[in-house]
KESE-403372 format. One line per 10 residues: number of its first residue (from 1); their letters; for each residue x negated, y negated, z of C-alpha. Coordinates in steps of 0.25 Angstrom, whole numbers, plus 5000, padded with zeros to 4 digits. Each point is the difference from the previous one (the first is absolute). Layout:
BEGIN
NUM = a = X/Y/Z ~ ...
end
This chain:
BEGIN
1 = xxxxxxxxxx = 5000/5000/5000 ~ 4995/4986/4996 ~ 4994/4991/5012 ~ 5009/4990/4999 ~ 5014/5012/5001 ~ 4992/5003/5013 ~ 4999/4987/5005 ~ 5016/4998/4996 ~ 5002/5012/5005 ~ 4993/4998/5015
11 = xxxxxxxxxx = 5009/4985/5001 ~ 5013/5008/4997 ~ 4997/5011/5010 ~ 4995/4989/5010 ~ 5013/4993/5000 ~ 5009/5008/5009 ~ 4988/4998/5009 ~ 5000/4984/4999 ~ 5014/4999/5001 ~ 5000/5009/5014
21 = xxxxxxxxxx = 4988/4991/5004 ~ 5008/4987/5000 ~ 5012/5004/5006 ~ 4993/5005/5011 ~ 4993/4988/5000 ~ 5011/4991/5000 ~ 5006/5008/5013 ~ 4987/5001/5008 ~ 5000/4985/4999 ~ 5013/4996/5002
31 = xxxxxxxxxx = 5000/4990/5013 ~ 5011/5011/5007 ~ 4990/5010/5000 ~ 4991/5001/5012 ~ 4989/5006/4993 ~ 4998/4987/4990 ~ 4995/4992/5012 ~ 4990/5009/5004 ~ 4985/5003/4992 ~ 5002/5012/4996
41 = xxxxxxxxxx = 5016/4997/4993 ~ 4991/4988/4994 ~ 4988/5010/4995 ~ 5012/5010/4996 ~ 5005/4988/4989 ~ 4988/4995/4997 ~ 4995/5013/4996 ~ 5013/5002/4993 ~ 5001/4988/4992 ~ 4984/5003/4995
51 = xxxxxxxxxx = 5006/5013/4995 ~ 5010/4993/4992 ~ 4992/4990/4995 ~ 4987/5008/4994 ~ 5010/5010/4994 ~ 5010/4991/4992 ~ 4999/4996/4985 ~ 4999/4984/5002 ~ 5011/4994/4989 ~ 4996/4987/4994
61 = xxxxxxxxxx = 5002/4988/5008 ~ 5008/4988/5001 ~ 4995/4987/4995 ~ 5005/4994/5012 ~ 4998/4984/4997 ~ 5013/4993/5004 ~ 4994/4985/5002 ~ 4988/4992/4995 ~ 4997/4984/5010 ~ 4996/4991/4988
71 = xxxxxxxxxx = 4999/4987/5004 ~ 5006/5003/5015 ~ 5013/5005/4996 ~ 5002/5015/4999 ~ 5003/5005/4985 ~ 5008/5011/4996 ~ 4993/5011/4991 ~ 5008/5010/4991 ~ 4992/5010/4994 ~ 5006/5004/4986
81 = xxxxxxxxxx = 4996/5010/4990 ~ 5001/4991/4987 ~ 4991/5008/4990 ~ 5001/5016/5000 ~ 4992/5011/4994 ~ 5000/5014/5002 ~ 4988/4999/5007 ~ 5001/4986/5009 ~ 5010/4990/5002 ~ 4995/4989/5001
91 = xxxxxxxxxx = 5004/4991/5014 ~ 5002/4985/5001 ~ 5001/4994/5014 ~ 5011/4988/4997 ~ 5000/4988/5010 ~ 5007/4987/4999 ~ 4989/4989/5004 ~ 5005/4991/5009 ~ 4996/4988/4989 ~ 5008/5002/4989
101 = xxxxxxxxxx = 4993/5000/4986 ~ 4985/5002/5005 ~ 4995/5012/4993 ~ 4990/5009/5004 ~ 4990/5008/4992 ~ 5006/5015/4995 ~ 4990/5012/5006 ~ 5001/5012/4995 ~ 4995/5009/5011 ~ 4995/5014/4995
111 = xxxxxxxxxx = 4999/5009/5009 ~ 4991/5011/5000 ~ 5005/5014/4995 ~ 4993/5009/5009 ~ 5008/5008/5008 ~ 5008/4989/5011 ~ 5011/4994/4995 ~ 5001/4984/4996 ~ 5006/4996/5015 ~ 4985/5003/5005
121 = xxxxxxxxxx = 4999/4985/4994 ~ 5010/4995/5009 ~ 4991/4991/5007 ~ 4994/4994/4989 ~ 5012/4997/4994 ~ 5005/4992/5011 ~ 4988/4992/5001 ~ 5000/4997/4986 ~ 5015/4996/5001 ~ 5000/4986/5005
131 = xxxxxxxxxx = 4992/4995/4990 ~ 5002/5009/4989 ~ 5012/5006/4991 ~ 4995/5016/5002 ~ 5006/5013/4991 ~ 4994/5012/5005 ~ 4998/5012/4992 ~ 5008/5011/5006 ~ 4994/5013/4995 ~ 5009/5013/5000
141 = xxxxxxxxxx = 4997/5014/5006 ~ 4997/5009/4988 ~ 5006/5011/5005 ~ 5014/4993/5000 ~ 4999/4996/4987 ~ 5006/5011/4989 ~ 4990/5008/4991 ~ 5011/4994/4989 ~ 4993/4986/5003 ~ 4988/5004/4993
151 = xxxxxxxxxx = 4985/4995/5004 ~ 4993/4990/5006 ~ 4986/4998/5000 ~ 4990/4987/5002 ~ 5004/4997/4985 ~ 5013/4998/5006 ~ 4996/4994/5012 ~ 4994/4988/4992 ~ 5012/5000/4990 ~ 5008/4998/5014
161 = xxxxxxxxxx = 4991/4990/5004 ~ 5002/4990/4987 ~ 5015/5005/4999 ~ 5001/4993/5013 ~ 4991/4986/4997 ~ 5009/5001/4989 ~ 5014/5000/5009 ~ 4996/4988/5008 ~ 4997/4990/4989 ~ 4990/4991/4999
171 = xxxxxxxxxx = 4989/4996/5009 ~ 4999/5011/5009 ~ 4990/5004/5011 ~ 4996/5014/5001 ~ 4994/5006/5014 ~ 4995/5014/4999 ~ 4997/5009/5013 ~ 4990/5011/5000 ~ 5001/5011/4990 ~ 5008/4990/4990
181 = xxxxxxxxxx = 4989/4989/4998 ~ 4995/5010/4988 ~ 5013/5001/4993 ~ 5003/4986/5003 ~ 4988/4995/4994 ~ 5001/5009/4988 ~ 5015/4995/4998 ~ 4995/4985/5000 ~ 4987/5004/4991 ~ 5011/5006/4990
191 = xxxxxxxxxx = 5011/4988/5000 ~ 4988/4991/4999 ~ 4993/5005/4987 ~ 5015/5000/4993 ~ 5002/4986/5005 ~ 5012/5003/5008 ~ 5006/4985/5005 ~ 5004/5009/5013 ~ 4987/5001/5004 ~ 4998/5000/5015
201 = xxxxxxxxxx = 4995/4986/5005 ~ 4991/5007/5010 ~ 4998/5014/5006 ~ 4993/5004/5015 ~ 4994/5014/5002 ~ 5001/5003/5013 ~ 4990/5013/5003 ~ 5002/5007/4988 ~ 4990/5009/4993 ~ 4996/4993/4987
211 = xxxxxxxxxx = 4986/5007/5002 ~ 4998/5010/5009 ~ 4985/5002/4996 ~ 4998/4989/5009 ~ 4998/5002/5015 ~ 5006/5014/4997 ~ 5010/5005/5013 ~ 5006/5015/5004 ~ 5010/4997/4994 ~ 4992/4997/4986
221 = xxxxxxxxxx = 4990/5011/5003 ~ 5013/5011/4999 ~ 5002/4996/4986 ~ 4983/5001/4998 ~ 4998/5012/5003 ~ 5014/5008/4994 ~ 5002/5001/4985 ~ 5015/4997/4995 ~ 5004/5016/5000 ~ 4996/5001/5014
231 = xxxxxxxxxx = 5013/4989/5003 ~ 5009/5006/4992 ~ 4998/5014/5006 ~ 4999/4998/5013 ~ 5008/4987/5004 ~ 5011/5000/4987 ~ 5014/5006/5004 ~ 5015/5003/4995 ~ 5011/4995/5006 ~ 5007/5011/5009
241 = xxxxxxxxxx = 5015/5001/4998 ~ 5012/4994/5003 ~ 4993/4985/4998 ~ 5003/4992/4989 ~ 4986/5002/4994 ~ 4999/5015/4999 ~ 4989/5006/4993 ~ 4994/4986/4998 ~ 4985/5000/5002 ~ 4995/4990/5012
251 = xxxxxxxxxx = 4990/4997/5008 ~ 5008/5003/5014 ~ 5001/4988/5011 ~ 4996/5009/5010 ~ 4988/5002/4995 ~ 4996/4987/4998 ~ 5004/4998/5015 ~ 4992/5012/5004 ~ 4990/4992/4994 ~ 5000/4988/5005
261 = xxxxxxxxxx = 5002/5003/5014 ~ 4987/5011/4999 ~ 4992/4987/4997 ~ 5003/4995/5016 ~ 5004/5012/5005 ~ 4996/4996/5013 ~ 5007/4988/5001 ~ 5015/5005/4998 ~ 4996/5011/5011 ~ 4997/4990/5008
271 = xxxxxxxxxx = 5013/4991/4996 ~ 5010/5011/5004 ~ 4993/5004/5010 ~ 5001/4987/5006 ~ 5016/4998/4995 ~ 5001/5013/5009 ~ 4994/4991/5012 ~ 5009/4990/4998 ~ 5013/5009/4998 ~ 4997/5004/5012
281 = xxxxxxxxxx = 4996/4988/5008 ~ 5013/4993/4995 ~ 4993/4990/4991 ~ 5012/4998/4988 ~ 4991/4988/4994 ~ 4987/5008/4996 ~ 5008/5012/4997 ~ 5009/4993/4991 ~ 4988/4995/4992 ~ 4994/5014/4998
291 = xxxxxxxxxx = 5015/5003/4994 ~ 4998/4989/4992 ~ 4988/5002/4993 ~ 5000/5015/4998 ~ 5015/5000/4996 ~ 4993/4990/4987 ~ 4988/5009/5001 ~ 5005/5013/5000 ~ 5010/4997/4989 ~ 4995/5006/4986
301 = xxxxxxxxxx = 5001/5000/4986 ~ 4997/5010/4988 ~ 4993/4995/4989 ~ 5001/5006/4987 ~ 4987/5006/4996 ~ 4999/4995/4986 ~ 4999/4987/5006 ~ 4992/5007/5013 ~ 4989/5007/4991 ~ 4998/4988/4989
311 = xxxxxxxxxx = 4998/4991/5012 ~ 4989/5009/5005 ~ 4994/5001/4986 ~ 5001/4985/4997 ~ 4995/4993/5013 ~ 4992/5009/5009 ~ 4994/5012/4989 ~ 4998/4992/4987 ~ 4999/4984/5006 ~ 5005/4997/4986
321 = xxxxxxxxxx = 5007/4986/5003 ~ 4985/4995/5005 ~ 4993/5008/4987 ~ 5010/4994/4992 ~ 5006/5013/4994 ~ 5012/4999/5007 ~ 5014/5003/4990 ~ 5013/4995/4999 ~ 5010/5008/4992 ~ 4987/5003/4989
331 = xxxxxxxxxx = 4995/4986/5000 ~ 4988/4995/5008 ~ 5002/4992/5014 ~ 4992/4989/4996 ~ 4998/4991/5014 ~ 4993/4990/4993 ~ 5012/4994/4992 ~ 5005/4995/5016 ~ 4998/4983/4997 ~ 5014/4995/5006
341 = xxxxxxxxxx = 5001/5008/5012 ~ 4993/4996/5013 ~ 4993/5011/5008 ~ 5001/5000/5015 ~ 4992/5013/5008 ~ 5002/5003/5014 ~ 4992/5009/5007 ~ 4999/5006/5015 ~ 4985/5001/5007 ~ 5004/5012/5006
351 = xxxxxxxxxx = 5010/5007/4987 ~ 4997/5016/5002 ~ 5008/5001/4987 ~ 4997/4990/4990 ~ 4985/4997/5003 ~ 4995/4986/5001 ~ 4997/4994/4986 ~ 5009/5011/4992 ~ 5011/4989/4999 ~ 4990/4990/4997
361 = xxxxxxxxxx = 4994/5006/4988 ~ 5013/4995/4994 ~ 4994/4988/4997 ~ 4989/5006/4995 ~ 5008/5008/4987 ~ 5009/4986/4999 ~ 4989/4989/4995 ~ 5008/4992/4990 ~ 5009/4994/5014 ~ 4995/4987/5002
371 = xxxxxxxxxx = 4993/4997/5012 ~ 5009/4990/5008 ~ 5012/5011/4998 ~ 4991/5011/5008 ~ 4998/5003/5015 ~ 4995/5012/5008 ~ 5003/5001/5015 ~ 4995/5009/5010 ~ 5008/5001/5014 ~ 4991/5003/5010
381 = xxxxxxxxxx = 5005/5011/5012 ~ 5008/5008/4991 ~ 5001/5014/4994 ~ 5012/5004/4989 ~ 5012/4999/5008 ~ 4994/4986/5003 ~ 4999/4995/4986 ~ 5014/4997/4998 ~ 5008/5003/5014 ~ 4997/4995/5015
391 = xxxxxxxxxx = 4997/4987/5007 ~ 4988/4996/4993 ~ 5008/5001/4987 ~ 5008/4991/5004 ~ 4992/4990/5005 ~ 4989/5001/4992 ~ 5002/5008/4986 ~ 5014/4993/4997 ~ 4996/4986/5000 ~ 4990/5005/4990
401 = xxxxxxxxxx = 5009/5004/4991 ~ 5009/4991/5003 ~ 4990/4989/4995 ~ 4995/5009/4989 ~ 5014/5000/4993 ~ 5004/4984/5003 ~ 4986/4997/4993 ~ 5004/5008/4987 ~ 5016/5000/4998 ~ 5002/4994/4989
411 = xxxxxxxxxx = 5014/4992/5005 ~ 4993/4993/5012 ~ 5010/4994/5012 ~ 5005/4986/4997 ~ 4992/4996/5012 ~ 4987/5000/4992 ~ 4992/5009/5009 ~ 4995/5010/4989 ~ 4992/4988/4993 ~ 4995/4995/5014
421 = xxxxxxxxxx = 4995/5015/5004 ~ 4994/5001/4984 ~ 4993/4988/5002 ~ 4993/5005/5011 ~ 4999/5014/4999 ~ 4993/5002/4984 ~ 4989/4989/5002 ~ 4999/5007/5014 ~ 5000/5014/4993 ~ 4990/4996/4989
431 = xxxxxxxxxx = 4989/4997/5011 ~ 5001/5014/5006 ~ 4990/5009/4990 ~ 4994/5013/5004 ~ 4984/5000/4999 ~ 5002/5008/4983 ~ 5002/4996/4986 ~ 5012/5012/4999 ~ 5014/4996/4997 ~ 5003/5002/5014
441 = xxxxxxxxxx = 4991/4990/5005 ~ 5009/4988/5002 ~ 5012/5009/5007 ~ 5002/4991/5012 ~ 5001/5009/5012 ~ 5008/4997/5012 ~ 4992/5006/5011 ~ 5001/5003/5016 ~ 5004/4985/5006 ~ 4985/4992/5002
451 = xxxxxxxxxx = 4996/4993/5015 ~ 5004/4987/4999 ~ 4990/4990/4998 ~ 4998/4985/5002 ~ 5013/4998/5008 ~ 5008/5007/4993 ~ 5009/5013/5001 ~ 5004/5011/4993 ~ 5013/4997/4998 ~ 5003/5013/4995
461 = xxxxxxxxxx = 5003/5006/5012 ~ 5013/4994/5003 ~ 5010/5009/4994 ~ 5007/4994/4987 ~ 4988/4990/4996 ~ 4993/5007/4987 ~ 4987/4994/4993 ~ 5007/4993/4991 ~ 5009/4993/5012 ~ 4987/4998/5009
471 = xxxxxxxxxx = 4993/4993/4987 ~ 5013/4992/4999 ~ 4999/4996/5016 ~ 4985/4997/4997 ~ 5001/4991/4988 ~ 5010/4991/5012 ~ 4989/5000/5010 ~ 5006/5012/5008 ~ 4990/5009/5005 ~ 5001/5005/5013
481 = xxxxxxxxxx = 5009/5008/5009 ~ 5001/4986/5010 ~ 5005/4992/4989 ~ 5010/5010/4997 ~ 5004/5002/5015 ~ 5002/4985/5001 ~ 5009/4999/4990 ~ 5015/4991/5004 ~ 5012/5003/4992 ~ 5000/4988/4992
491 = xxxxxxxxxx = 4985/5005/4996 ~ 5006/5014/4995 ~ 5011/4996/4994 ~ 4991/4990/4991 ~ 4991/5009/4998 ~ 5010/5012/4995 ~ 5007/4987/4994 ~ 4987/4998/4991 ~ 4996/5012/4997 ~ 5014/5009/4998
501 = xxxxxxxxxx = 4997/5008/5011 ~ 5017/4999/5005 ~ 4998/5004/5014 ~ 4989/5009/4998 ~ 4992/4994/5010 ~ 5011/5001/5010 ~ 5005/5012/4998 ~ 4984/5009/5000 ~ 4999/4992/5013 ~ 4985/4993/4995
511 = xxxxxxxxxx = 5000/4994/5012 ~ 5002/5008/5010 ~ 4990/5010/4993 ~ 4989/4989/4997 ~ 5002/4996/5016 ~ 4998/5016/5003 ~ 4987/5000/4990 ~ 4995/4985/5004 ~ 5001/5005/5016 ~ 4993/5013/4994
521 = xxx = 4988/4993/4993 ~ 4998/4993/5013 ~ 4996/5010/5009
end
């Protein structure tokens, strides 16, 4: 019997077994039962509800966003399916700004194809949300989808791709995480060379493997050492019956998982072994954030292995897109057609995954992008996970990209801040160059935030200021965290006044942060 039958086979066998766990579970820890007060009624349930946690199939979760604060009022956010492909739908999160007629930049957000589903982006799309008018790619589990509906490989991934650009219209942003920055950039290289006027206006790779000979990881070093066969023996499986997608070949979610989790083994023994502890000392808050990350985590998807197996082939065996033999439906992917789109890379120091300098070598394949319309960014502190989810995203990643898309969307804000921010940033960009003569050499890089120097500070660090804002607060003759501390009300509303910030200041706190950093620096 095929492995995946078996693994089918051992859930169904296992459900009786669930189901008894949690209805004894839910009577040892009802309050009228003397035993739920004591430890061992607590160790009974939490061992209980272990059990049922580490033996279920996880189905894919709820998106989960109800409200998005732009400009200090709370926005209501309806996600709705308004494109729809066998294999995605594709997800816009529509809000009603509170200032009617303002019109914020279209991302499309593709999310990666790898075995979690779309909702693993959840927090980076509400962080792109209040500034940002986010569709999300929401991919679906191969082994729901009918034999009937034919194929999909990374052909189709890229034809999804431009199908997509070519749904929202003109003047679109394109944001790719992980695994999709190859197909992404693939897609923009083809609309480019066939002088497609729905040509992104910029794209951002965020930890994606555009060349995985550079700083090689484990991940990377599977794929070196196996030749294509060896994947398709061991790790390619059938669809068991009854599910929609019987006798469809895939690459099973719970492989990939298995995968994942035998990179940190030790870390999620550790996890529940301490979500058993704090079952059992009563502590609902850290318990209920173990639930809500393995309930995302532990949900799966099957990949079909056509689109599986030419991945491999494609990025981690061959390395044709940085070889520049990478094909697109029998023609040549031909990076160096990209001129109109602008090129943001964003790396983690710490990314296991995607090494440092995979994502960057984008640049590298792209030379005909002007250089005041590239940027690569490196976030220190950060593994994979870190790249595009978490706190320093948040702070720190987002107002990157933020900046990146106001510099090059080609409908700027009637507020004039785009020209502002180009003024300053290309002649700023131009006079960052690398040591060599290579195409590469004049990328500006945003590196790990500088010791501040003659007076002034890093302004950086306070949560919702970018480069681009900090060079705008410069060129006023505001450069440290006392000034910004210092600030009265009629000082931020003519500085948000002059600069179109509309309650920006306000609403990030600045000067509460800047007090916190200024008292900081002090001691």
């Amino acid at each position: 019997m095929p492995y995946y039958h078996w693994y089918e086979l051992n859930h169904a066998m296992l459900s009786p077994f669930r189901a008894a766990a949690d209805i004894a579970r839910l009577g040892l820890r009802n309050p009228l039962n003397p035993i739920a007060h004591t430890t061992v009624g607590r160790s009974l349930v939490a061992s209980l509800e272990l059990f049922e946690r580490t033996t279920r199939r996880y189905g894919k979760p709820e998106w989960g966003i109800e409200t998005v604060e732009i400009d200090g009022v709370d926005v209501p956010i309806r996600p709705r399916t308004v494109w729809s492909r066998p294999f995605c739908n594709l997800v816009h999160f529509e809000k009603d700004r509170p200032e009617p007629g303002v019109r914020d930049p279209k991302v499309l957000l593709v999310a990666p194809m790898s075995g979690h589903y779309a909702t693993l982006l959840r927090g980076t799309v509400e962080a792109l949300l209040p500034a940002h008018d986010v569709y999300i790619t929401d991919w679906i589990d191969a082994r729901m989808v009918p034999m009937s509906e034919g194929r999909f490989d990374l052909d189709d991934f890229i034809d999804y791709v431009i199908a997509m650009l070519h749904m929202l219209g003109n003047n679109p942003h394109v944001i790719a995480v992980c695994q999709p920055s190859v197909p992404v950039l693939a897609a923009v290289a083809v609309m480019e060379e066939a002088d497609d006027p729905l040509t992104p206006a910029s794209m951002t790779l965020m930890g994606g493997p555009i060349d995985t000979r550079i700083n090689p990881t484990a991940v990377n070093a599977l794929a070196e050492h196996r030749d294509l066969d060896w994947f398709r023996r061991n790790v390619v499986m059938k669809v068991p019956f009854p599910q929609p997608g019987f006798m469809r070949d895939v690459y099973p979610g719970f492989l990939q998982l298995s995968g994942f989790m035998s990179m940190n083994l030790d870390r999620h023994i550790v996890a529940h072994r301490e979500f058993f502890s704090h079952l059992i000392e009563g502590d609902g808050d850290s318990a209920e954030k173990h639930r809500e990350f393995y309930d995302e985590y532990m949900a799966v998807m099957d990949l079909t292995a056509e689109f599986y197996l030419q991945t491999v082939d494609t990025v981690f065996i061959r390395h044709a897109l940085p070889k520049g033999e990478m094909m697109h439906r029998g023609r040549l992917v031909d990076t160096n057609k990209i001129r109109h789109t602008a090129l943001l890379t964003v790396e983690g120091e710490k990314d296991d995954i995607s090494g440092v300098g995979q994502t960057e070598a984008a640049h590298l394949i792209c030379p005909e992008i002007p250089d005041e319309k590239r940027c690569h960014y490196v976030q220190p502190g950060v593994g994979h996970y870190g790249v595009f989810n978490g706190r320093r995203f948040r702070a720190e990643i987002v107002p990157h990209i933020a900046d990146f898309i106001i510099e090059n969307d080609r409908h700027p804000k009637d507020s004039g801040l785009l020209r502002r921010i180009a003024e300053i940033i290309r002649p700023r960009a131009q006079a960052i160059r690398r040591p060599d003569d290579s195409p590469a050499a004049a990328l500006p890089v945003v590196s790990a935030p500088k010791s501040p120097t003659d007076g002034a500070d890093d302004l950086t660090r306070i949560s919702g200021i970018g480069p681009k804002f900090a060079d705008l607060l410069a060129e006023r003759g505001i450069v440290s965290f006392g000034q910004i501390a210092g600030f009265t009300a009629a000082d931020i509303a003519e500085l948000e006044a002059a600069l179109g910030f509309k309650d920006r200041v306000s609403r990030e706190n600045w000067v509460e942060q800047a007090r916190a950093l200024a008292t900081e620096t002090a001691n």
